[in-house]
TORVEX-381410 format. One record per residue (C-alpha): residue number from 1; residue in three letters; x, y, z negated. Coordinates in steps of 0.25 Angstrom, whole numbers, m for minus. Layout:
// residues N
SITE resi resn     X     Y     Z
SITE  NUM  ALA     X     Y     Z
...
***
This chain:
// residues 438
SITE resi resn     X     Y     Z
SITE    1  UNK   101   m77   m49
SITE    2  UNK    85   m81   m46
SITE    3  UNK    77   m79   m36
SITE    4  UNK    80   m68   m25
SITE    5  UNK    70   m59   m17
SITE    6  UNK    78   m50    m6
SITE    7  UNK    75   m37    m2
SITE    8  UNK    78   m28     8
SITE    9  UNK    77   m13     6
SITE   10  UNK    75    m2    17
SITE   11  UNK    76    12    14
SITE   12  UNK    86    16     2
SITE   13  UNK    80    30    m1
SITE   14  UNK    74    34   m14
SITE   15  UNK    62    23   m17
SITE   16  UNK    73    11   m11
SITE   17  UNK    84    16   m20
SITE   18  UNK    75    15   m31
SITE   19  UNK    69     1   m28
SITE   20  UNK    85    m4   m27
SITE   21  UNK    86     4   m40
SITE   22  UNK    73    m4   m47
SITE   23  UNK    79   m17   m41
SITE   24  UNK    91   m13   m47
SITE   25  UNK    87    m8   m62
SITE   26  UNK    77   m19   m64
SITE   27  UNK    82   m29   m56
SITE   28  UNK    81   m42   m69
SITE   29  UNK    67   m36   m73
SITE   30  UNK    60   m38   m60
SITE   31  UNK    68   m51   m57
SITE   32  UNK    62   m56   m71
SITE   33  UNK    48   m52   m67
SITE   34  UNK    49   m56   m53
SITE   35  UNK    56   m70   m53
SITE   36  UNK    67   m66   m42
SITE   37  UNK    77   m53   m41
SITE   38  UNK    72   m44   m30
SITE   39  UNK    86   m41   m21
SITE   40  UNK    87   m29   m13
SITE   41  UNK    96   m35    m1
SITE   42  UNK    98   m25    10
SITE   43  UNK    94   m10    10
SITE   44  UNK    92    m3    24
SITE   45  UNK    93    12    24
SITE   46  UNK    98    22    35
SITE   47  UNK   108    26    23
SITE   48  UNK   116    19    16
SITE   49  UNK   127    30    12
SITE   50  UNK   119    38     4
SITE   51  UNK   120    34   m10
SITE   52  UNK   107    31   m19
SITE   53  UNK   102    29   m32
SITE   54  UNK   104    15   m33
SITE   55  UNK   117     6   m28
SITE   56  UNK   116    m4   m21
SITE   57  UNK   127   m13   m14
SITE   58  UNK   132    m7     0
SITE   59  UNK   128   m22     5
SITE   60  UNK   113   m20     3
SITE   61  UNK   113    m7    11
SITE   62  UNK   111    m8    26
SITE   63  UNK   107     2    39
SITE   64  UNK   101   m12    46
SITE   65  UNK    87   m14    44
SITE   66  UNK    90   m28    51
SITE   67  UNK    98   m31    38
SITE   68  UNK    86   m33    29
SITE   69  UNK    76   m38    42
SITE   70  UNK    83   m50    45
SITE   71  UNK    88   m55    32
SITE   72  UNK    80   m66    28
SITE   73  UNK    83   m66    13
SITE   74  UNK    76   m52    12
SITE   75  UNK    61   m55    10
SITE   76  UNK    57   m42     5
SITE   77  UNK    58   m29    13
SITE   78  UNK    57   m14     7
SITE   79  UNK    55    m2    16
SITE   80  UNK    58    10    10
SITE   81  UNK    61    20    21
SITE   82  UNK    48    27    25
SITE   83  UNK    44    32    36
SITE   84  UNK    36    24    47
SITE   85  UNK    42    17    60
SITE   86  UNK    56    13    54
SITE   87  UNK    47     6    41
SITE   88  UNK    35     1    50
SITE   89  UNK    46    m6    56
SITE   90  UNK    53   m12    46
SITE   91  UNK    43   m18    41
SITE   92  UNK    38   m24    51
SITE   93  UNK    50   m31    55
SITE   94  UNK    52   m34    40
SITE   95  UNK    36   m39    41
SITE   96  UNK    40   m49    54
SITE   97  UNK    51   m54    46
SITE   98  UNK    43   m58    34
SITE   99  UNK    49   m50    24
SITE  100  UNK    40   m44    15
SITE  101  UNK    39   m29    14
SITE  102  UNK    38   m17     3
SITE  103  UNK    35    m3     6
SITE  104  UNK    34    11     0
SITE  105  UNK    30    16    13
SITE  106  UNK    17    23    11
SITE  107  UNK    17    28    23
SITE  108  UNK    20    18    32
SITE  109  UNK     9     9    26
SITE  110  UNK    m1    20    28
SITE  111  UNK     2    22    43
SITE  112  UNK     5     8    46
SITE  113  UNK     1     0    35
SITE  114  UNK   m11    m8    43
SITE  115  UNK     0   m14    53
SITE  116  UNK     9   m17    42
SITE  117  UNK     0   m24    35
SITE  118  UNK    m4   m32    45
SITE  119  UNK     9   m37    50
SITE  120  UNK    12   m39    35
SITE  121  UNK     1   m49    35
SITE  122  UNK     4   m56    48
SITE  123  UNK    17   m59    42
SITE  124  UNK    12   m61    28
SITE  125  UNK    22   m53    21
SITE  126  UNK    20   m45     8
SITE  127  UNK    21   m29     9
SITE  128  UNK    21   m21    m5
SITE  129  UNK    19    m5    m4
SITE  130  UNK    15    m4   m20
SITE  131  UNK    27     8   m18
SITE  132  UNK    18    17    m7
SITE  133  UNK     5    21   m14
SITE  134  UNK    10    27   m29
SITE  135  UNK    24    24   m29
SITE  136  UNK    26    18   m42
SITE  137  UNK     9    16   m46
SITE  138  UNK     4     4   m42
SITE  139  UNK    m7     6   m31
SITE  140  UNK    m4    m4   m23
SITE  141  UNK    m5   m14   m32
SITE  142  UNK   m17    m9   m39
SITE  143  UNK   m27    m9   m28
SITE  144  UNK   m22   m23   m22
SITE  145  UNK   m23   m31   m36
SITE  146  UNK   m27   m23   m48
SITE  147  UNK   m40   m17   m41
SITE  148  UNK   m42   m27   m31
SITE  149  UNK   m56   m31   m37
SITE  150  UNK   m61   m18   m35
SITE  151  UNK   m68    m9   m24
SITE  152  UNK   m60     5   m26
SITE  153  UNK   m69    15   m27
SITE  154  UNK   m61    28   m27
SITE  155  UNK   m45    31   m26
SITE  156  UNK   m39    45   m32
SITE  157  UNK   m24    45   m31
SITE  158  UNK   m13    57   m30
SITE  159  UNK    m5    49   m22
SITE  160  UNK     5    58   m20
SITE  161  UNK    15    64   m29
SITE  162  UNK    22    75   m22
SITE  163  UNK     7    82   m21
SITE  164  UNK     4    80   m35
SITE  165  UNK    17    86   m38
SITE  166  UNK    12    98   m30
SITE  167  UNK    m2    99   m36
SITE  168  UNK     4    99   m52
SITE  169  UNK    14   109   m49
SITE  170  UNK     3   117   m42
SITE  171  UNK    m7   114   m55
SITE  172  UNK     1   114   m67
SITE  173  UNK    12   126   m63
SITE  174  UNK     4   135   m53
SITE  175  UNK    15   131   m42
SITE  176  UNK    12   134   m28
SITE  177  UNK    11   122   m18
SITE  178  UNK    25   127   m10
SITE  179  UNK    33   128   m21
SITE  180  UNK    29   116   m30
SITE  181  UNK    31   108   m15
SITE  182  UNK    45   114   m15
SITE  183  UNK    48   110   m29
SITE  184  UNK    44    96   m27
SITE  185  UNK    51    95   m14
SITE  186  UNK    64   100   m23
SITE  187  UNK    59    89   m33
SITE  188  UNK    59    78   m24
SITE  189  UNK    44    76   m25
SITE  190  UNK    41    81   m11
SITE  191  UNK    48    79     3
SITE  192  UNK    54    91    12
SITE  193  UNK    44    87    20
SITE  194  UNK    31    86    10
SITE  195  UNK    21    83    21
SITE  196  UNK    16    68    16
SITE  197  UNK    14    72     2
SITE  198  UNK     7    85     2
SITE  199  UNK    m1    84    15
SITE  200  UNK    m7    71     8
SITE  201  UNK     1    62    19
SITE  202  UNK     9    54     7
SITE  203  UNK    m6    52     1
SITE  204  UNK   m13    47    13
SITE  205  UNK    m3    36    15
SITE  206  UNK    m4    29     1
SITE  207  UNK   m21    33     2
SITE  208  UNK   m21    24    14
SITE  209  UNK   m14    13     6
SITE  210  UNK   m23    14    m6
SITE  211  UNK   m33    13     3
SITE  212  UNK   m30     1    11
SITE  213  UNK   m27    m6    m2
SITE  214  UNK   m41    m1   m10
SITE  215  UNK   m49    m5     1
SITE  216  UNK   m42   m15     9
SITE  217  UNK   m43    m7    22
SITE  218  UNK   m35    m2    33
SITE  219  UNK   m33    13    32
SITE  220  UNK   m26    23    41
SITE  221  UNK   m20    35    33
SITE  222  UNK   m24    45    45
SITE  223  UNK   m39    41    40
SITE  224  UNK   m39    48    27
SITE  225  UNK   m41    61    23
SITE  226  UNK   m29    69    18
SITE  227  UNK   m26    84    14
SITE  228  UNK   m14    89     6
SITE  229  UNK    m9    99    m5
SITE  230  UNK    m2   108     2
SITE  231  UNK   m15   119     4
SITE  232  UNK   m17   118   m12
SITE  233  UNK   m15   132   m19
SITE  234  UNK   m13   136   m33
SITE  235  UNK   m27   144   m31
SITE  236  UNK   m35   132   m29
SITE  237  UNK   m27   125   m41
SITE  238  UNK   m31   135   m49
SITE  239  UNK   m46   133   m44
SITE  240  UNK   m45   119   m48
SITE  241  UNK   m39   120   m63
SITE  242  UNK   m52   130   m65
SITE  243  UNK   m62   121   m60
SITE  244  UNK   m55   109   m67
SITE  245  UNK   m48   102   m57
SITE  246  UNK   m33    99   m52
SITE  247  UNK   m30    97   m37
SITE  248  UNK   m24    85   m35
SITE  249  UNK   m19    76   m20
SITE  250  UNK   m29    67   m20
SITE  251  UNK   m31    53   m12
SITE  252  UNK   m46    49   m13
SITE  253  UNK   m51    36    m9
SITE  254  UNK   m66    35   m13
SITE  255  UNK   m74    21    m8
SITE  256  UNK   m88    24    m1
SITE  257  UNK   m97    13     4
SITE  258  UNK   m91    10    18
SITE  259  UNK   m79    19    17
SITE  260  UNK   m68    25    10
SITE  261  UNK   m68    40     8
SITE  262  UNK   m52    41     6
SITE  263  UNK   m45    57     7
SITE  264  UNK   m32    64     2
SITE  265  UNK   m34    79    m3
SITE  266  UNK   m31    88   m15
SITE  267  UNK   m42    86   m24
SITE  268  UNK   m48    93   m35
SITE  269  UNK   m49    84   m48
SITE  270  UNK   m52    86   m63
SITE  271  UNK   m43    90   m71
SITE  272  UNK   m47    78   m82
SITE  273  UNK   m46    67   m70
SITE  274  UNK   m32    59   m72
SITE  275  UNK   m26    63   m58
SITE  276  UNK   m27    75   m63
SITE  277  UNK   m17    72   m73
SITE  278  UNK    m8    65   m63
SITE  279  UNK     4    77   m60
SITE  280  UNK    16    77   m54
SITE  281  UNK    22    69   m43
SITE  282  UNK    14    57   m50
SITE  283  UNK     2    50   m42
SITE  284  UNK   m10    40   m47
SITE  285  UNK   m23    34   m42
SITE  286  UNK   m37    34   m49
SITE  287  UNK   m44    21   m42
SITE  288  UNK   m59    17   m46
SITE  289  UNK   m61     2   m44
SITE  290  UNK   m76    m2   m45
SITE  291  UNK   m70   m11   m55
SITE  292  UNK   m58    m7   m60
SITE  293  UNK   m64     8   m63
SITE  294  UNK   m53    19   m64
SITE  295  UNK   m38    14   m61
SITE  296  UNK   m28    26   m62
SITE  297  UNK   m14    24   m58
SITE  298  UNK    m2    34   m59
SITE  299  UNK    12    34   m59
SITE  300  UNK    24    38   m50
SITE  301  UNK    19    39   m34
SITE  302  UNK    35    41   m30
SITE  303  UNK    49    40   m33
SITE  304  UNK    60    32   m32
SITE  305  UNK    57    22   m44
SITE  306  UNK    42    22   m46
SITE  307  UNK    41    19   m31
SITE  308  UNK    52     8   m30
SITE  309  UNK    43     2   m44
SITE  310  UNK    33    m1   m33
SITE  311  UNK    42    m5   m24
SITE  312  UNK    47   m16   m33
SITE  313  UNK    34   m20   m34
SITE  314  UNK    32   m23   m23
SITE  315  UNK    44   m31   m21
SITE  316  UNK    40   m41   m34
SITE  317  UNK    27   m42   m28
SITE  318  UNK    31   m49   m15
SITE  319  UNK    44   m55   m21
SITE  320  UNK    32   m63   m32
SITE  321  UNK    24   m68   m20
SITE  322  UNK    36   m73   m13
SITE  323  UNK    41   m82   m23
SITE  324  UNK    27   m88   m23
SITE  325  UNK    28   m88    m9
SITE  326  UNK    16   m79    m8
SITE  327  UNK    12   m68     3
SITE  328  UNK     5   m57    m1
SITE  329  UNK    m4   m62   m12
SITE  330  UNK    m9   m48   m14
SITE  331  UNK   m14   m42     1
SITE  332  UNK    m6   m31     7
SITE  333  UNK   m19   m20     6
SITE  334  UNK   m27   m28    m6
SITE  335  UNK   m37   m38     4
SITE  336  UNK   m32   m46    16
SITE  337  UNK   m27   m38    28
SITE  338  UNK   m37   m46    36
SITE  339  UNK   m50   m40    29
SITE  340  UNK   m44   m26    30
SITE  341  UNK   m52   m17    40
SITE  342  UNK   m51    m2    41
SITE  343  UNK   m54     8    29
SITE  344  UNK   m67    16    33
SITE  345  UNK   m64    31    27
SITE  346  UNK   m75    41    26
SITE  347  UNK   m73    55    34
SITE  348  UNK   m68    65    25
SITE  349  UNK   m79    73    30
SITE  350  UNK   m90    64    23
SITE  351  UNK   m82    64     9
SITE  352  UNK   m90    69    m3
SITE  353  UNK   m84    78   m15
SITE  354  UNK   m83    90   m22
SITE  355  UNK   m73   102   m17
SITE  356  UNK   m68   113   m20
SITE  357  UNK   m68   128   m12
SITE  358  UNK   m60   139   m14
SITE  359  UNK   m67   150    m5
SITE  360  UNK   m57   163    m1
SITE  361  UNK   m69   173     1
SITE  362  UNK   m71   189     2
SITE  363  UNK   m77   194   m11
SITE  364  UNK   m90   197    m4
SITE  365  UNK  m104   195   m10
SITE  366  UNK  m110   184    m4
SITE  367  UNK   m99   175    m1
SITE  368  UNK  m101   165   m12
SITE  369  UNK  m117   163    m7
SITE  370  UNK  m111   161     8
SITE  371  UNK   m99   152     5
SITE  372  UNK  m111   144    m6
SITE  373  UNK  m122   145     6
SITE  374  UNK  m113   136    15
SITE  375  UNK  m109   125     5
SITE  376  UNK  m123   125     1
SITE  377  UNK  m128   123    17
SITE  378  UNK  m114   111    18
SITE  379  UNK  m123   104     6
SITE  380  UNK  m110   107    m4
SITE  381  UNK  m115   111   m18
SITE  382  UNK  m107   123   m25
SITE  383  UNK  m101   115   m41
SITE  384  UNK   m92   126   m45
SITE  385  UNK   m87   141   m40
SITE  386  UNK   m75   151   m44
SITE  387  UNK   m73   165   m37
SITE  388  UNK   m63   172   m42
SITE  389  UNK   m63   187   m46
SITE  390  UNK   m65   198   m35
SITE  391  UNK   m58   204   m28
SITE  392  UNK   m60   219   m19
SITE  393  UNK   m52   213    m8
SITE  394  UNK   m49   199    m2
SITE  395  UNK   m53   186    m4
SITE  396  UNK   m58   178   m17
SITE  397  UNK   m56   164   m21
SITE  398  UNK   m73   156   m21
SITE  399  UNK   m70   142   m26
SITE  400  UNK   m82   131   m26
SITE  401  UNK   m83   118   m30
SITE  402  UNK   m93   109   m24
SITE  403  UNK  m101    97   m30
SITE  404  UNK   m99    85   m20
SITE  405  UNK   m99    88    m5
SITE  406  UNK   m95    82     8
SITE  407  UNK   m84    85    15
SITE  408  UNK   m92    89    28
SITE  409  UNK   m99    97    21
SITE  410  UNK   m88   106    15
SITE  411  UNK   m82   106    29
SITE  412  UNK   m91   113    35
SITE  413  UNK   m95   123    25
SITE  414  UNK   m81   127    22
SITE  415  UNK   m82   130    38
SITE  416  UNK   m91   138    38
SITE  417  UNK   m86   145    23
SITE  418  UNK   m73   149    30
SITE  419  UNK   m81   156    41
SITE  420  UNK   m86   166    33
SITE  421  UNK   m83   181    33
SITE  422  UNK   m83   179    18
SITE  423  UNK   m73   169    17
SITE  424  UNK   m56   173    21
SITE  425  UNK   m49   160    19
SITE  426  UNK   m52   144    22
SITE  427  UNK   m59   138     9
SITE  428  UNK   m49   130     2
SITE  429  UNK   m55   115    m2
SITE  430  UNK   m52   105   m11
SITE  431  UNK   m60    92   m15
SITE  432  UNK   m62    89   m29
SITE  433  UNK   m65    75   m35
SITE  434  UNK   m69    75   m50
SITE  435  UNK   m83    64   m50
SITE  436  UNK   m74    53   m42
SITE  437  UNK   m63    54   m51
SITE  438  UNK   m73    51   m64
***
């Protein structure tokens, strides 16, 4: 046998039973591509009585943490357990020890990423994450090489597939939000506990990351702007298909002079745009390099194969260098950690686009003049309308569009709209991109 590279495996749940699975089914066709047979040594796991997917010897499995720490012969380390103390301080220990490191752990980068990165370069060691923006697309490795001679002018990406598996339902079968969330949750697409996806938490998390790695910055994912899905009805669905539009979970990341406009919110976009087309649990990204022009990725954002793809990727990657005995040829976040500095985001309240408004006013004469009077003083200029028939008693549905307008703006004339006596319910608000997009 040639060349060995050991590994040591924690957390043998659904993502590290399908790495052992790839390492397993395709064990001579990366050792022909790489030069040297990646071997999974020891796996930790709190449970190793359960059976999986995949067998493995009962000599790999072990509760002891220590066991893959103080092995010399394991070079490469693979957490794969989630969550945020027990994984930050795994790594660490694994960092202090020399071994290399490869994470799905999106969340854990997002939250403590700076201080990992920076103990990752004290100690030189290589840490590969391709696996915790897009599962199985190839972000990572696109904004760090592929687009590395380009300013990134703007980033569109539904970064989350249990959301989009919400909003097609929603779309294309009429399904209310509750009951296409159950189904997903039935499905395996959502967790009992769905927070992270569809409060945009999931999204924020692999935005920071994209972010950092566009602009080679530091960025703290509390910073960025997030909304989620769960307020979205069929109603205002049915509002978008009429003016042309699908409502889709968007992270937006637009570069101005000095800062970086970066926010997470459903957003209204044209039906003939390519996310719109995207469906499903899938997820992609529309980047626009100032060279590069429109770069659009798309593929599987999860799952047990697609993300352990990225995984292996990852592994190969550090295991080429090491048998040139090179560390880290490509940076950790695309430039040098010692030229990053803090990301400067822009306020939410100075971002400019168009927006959607669906009014609930009385069927009175004069109303559409008063709610017109006040966007008009706010400096927000009226594209479109739709009111819906009358009706002798009760409220109507008054939908606007607006041409571009900030956000300060529409806060404080929605304010003063919701004061009216005209008016019975908050105004319902969505931001539409459409010129961007082109």
């Amino acid at each position: 046998m040639g060349k060995q590279i050991f590994i040591g495996l924690v957390g043998f749940g659904t993502i590290g039973s399908g790495l052992v699975k790839l390492l397993q089914d395709n064990v001579d066709l990366i050792e022909r591509r790489l030069g040297a047979r990646l071997v999974i040594k020891k796996i930790v796991d709190l449970d190793i009585t359960t059976p999986r997917k995949v067998s493995v010897s009962k000599d790999l499995l072990t509760t002891d943490i220590a066991d893959i720490l103080e092995d010399p012969e394991i070079s490469i380390v693979v957490e794969l357990m989630g969550g945020y103390e027990n994984a930050k301080t795994f790594i660490l220990n694994a960092m202090h020890r020399k071994k290399h490191v490869v994470t799905a752990n999106k969340a854990l980068l997002a939250t403590y990423g700076n201080e990992l990165f920076t103990v990752a370069d004290k100690e030189q060691i290589n840490v590969g994450f391709e696996a915790s923006v897009g599962g199985t697309i190839p972000i990572i490795k696109t904004l760090k090489e592929s687009l590395v001679a380009n300013n990134i002018i703007s980033i569109f990406g539904i970064m989350n597939g249990t959301s989009n598996y919400i909003l097609t339902k929603m779309t294309d079968e009429n399904l209310p939000f509750d009951q296409v969330l159950k189904e997903a949750q039935i499905l395996g697409f959502a967790e009992a506990d769905p927070t992270f996806d569809i409060e945009g938490i999931d999204t924020a998390h692999k935005l920071a990351l994209t972010l950092s790695l566009s602009y080679g910055k530091r960025v703290k994912m509390e910073d960025i702007y997030m909304e989620g899905i769960s307020g979205i009805s069929l109603q205002d669905i049915e509002f978008a298909k009429e003016l042309g539009y699908k409502i889709k979970l968007l992270a937006i990341a637009l570069q101005k002079r000095d800062a970086i406009e970066a926010r997470i919110h459903p957003t209204m976009i044209p039906f003939d745009h390519i996310l719109s087309t995207v469906g499903g649990n899938y997820n992609a990204f529309h980047f626009i390099g100032d060279a590069s022009g429109s770069v659009f990725l798309y593929g599987q954002g999860a799952g047990m194969m697609p993300t352990a793809s990225s995984v292996v990727c990852d592994l190969v990657d550090i295991a080429r260098d090491m048998m040139k005995n090179i560390v880290r040829r490509v940076p950790l976040r695309s430039i040098p950690e010692d030229k990053i500095d803090d990301i400067n985001l822009l306020p939410m309240e100075e971002i400019v686009t168009s927006y959607y408004f669906r009014f609930s006013a009385y069927d009175r004469p004069g109303v559409l003049s008063k709610i017109a009077g006040i966007l008009g003083n706010n400096s927000i200029s009226i594209a479109a309308v739709i009111q819906k028939g009358r009706k002798e008693v009760g409220l109507v549905p008054v939908v606007m569009t607006t041409h571009p307008s900030k956000e300060r703006n529409v806060r404080k004339a929605l304010k003063e709209i919701d004061k009216l006596d005209v008016v019975g319910d908050k105004t319902i608000l969505f931001r539409i991109e459409d010129e961007r997009l082109k």
